[in-house]
C-alpha positions in Angstrom: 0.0 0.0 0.0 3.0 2.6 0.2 3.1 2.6 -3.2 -0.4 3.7 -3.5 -1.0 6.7 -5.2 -2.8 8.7 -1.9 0.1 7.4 0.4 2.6 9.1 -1.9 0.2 11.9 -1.7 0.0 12.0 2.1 3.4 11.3 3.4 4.3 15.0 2.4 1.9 16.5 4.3 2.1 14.5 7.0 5.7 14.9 7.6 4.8 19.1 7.1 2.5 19.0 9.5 4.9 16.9 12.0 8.0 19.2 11.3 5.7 22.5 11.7 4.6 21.2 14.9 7.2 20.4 16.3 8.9 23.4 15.5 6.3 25.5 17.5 6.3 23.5 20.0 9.8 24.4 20.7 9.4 28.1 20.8 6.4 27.4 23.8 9.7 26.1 26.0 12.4 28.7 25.5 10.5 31.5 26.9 11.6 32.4 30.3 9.4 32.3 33.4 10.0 35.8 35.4 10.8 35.8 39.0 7.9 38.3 39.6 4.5 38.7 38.1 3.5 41.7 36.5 1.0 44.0 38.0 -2.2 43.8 36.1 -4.7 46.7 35.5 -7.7 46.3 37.2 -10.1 48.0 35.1 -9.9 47.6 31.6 -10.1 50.4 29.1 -11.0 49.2 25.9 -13.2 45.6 24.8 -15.3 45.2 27.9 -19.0 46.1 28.4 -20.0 47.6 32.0 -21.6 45.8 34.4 -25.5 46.7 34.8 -26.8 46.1 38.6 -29.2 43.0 37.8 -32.6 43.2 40.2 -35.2 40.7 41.0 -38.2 42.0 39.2 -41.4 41.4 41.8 -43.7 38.7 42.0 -47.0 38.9 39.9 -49.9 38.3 42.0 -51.0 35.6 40.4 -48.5 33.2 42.0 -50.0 32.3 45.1 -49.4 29.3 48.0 -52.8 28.2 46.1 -51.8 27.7 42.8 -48.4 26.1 43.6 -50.2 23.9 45.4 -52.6 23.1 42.4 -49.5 23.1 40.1 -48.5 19.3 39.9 -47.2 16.9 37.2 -49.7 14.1 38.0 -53.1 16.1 37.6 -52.3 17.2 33.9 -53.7 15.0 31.3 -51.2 13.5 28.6 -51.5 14.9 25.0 -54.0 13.9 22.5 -53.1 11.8 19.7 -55.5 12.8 16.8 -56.4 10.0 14.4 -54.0 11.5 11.7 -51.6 11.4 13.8 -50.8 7.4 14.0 -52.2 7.1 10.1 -49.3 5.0 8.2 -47.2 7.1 5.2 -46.7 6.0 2.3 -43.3 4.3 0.7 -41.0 6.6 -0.2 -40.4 6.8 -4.3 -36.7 6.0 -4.6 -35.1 5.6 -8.3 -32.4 3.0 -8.7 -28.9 4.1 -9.2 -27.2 2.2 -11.9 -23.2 2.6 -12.7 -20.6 1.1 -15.3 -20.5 -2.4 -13.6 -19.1 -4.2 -16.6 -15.6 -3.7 -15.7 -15.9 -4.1 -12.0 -13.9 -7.7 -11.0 -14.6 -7.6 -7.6 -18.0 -7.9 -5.6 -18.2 -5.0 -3.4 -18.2 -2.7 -6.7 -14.8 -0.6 -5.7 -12.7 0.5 -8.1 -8.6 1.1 -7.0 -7.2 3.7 -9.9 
């Protein structure tokens, strides 16, 4: 299979890839750590939105200790399945897909060029 036409192909970019990588890789380790970290600013000047004060809107009057109490998962009904609903489709139309299979030796239908 090396002598494949895609392997030929491949092993060029593979071994680009693996050279590029490893050459950036080596730049991430020569940097030196300092002895002392930098003072940061603590309010940024440019790229950050301010801060709005978020507050808890007040409760409608609608939400009572009755109607949480009503409010429960077993008392509503499940949903209604209208007769259309569980009708069967029809078959799908699907055309055949025919090829040049007169040259094909094999029987999966693959063709190595």
């Amino acid at each position: 299979p090396a002598r494949h036409p895609f392997f030929q192909r491949l092993g060029p970019v593979i071994d680009l890839r693996l050279q590029k990588s490893e050459r950036e890789n080596g730049f991430i380790y020569y940097h030196k750590i300092p002895e002392e970290l930098p003072e940061l600013e603590l309010k940024a000047t440019f790229g950050l939105a301010a801060p709005i004060q978020f507050e808890m809107p007040p409760v409608h009057p609608i939400f009572t200790e009755e109607a949480y109490k009503e409010f429960t998962v077993n008392k509503t009904a499940p949903p209604k399945i209208s007769g259309s609903d569980t009708d069967d489709l029809p078959p799908v139309k699907e055309t055949d897909i025919t090829g040049d299979t007169k040259n094909i030796d094999n029987d999966s239908g693959c063709v190595l060029q």
